[in-house]
N, C-alpha and C positions, 0 to 999 in steps of 0.2 A: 232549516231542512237541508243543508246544502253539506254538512257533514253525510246523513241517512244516504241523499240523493249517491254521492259515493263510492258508498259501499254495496259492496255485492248482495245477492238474498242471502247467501249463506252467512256470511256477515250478520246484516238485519235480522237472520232468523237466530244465530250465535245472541246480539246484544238483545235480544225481544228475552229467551229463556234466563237472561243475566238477571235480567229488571225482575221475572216473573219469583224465580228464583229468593232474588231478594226481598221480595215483598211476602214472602213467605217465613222467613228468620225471625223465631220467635226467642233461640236462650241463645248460649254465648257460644256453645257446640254447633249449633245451625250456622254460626256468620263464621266460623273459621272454615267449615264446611263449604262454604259459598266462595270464601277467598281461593279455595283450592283447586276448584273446577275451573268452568270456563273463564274464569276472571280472570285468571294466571295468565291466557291467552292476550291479553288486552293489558292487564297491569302489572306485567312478572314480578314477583318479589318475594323474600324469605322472612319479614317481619312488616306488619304494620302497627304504626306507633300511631294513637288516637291521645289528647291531650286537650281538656274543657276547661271553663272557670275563666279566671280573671289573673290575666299572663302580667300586666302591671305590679298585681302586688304581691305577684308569687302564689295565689291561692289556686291552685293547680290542681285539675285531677287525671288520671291518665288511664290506657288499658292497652295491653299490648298484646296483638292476635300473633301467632307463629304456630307452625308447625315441628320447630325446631326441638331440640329436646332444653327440656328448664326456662324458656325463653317465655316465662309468664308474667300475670301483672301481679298473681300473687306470691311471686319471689324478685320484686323487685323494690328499690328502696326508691322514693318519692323523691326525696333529697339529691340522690346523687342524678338524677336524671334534670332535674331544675336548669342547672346552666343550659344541658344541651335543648331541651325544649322552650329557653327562651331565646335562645341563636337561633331556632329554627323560624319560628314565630317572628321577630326581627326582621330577618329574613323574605319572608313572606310578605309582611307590610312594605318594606320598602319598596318591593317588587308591584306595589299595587294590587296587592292581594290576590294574583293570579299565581295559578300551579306555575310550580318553576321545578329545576333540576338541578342538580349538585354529582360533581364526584368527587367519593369519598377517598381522598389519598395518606399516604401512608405517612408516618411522619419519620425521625433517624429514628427512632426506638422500635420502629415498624408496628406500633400501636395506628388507630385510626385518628386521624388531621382530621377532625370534622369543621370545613367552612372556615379554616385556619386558629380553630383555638380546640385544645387537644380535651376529647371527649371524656368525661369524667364516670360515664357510665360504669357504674360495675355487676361484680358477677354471671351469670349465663347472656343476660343481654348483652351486655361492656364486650364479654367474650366473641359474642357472634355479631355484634361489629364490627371485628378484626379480617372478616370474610366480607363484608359489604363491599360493594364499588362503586354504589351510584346511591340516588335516593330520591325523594321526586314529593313533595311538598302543596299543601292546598289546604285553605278551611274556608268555615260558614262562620258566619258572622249574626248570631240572634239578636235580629232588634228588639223582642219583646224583654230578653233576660238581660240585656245589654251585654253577654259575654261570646267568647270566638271560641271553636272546636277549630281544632287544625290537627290533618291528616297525613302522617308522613309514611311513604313505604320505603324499604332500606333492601337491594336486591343487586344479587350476585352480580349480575349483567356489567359490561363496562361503563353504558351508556341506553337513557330513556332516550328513545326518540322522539318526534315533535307528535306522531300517533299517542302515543303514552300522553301526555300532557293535555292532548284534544280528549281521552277517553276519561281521563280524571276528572274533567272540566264536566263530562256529559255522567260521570256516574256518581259524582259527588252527590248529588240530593240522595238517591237511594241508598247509597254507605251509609248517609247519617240519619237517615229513616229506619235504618234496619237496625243498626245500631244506637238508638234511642230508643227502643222497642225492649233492650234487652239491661238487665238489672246489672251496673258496674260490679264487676267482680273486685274482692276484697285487695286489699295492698298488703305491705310487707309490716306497714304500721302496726295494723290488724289483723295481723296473719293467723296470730294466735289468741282467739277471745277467751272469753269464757268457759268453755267446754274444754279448750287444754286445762284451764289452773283444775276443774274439779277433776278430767282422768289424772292427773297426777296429786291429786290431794288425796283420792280414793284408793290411791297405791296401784294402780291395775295394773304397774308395766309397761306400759305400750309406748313403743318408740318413738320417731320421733315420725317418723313415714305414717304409722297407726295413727296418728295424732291427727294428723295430715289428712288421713283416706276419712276419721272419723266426722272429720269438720266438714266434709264435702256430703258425706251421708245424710249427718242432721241438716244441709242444705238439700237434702233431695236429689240428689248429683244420679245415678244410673252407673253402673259399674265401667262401660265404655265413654260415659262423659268424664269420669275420677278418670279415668287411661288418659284420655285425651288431654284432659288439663296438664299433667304429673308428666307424660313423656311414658310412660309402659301399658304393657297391654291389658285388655279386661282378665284378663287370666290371671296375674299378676294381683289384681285389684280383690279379686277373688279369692287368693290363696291368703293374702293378705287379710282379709273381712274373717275367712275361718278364724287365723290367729287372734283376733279382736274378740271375736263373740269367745273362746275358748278363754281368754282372761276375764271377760267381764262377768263369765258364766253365764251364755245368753245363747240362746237356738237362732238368734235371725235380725234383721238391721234394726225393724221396730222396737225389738227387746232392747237393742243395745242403745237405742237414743232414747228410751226409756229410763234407762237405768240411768243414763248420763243426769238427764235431765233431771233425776231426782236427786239426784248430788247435792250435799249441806251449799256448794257455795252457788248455786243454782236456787236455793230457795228465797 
């Protein structure tokens, strides 16, 4: 109690609506949601990077929250991310599994020195790496599943101070309560299942973005959740969904996952 003791009410009543907040995150739009409010106040950052499984043998799963635009887990490659989330991990353990901090410096190429071996990151993520300056590190350790979730956020700031580290320490169980709650979003492996080969067996056209909006539909996505994932707006999503139902010759989203789904390579 001697962190609580403290802090101010307003403080106490800030981390009381934090916890409340997060015990309420049931899809993957609620926890980005939650990162963005008063969490920011306590854990600034422009990315969190979440990574589970078993860091040993490489069998690794990941999911990356941001606000960022393209800074998703479904545009990101598993592979090229591997080095830097077992440096982090590494990292971490030697530290005796407590949050720890890092800054993130530049290297001659002015690419991001990540903990002295140069990040291999690519695409939107790799990119908005180049803008980080700090980062700040922690996980859970599952005795029942025998594997470690470790939790990194990457944030403009120069420097986490030793606050940042004590609130990591105090909010980690509910990160990964709320984030366990919620079904891992697809990767880049699997970016494109099934429902891309038959819209394009079917000839319908549809780009590459249509392909994209359509795969989140048959997942039940909401026009502002499809925004929020992709980086545009539900308007956008919107104008976008007319064009789709207009090739598949369809009035509406059930028609159109309708029609998908009765596609030859769907049966």
């Amino acid at each position: 109690m001697g962190f609580f003791s403290s802090l101010s009410a307003d403080h106490l009543q800030r981390y009381f609506r934090i916890v409340q907040e997060g015990l309420a995150v049931r899809q993957h739009f609620d926890f980005l949601r939650w990162l963005q409010g008063d969490l920011q106040h306590y854990l600034p950052h422009e990315i969190m990077l979440v990574a589970w499984g078993d860091f040993h043998s490489n069998s690794i799963r990941h999911d990356i929250i941001s606000a960022l635009p393209g800074v998703r887990t479904a545009q990101s490659e598993p592979a090229s991310l591997s080095p830097l989330l077992r440096t982090l991990y590494n990292r971490w353990v030697e530290l005796g599994r407590m949050p720890c901090t890092s800054t993130i410096c530049k290297g001659d190429t002015g690419e991001s020195d990540i903990f002295g071996g140069k990040s291999v990151a690519t695409g939107a993520f790799g990119r908005a790496l180049q803008g980080m300056h700090s980062s700040l590190s922690h996980g859970i350790s599952d005795k029942r599943g025998h594997n470690d979730c470790l939790y990194v956020i990457f944030s403009s700031e120069d420097n986490l101070d030793d606050s940042t580290l004590s609130t990591m320490e105090l909010l980690l169980p509910y990160l990964d309560a709320a984030l366990r709650r919620i079904t891992p979003l697809p990767q880049c492996s699997y970016l494109r299942p099934l429902l891309t080969d038959s819209l394009e067996s079917e000839n319908h056209r549809l780009s590459e973005r249509e392909i994209e909006i359509m795969n989140w539909v048959k997942k039940g996505k909401t026009n502002a959740e499809i925004g929020s994932i992709l980086s545009i707006s539900s308007y956008t999503v919107k104008n976008h969904l007319h064009q789709i139902f207009r090739k598949l010759d369809v009035y509406n989203r059930m028609q159109a996952v309708s029609k998908v789904e009765r596609s030859p390579s769907h049966g």
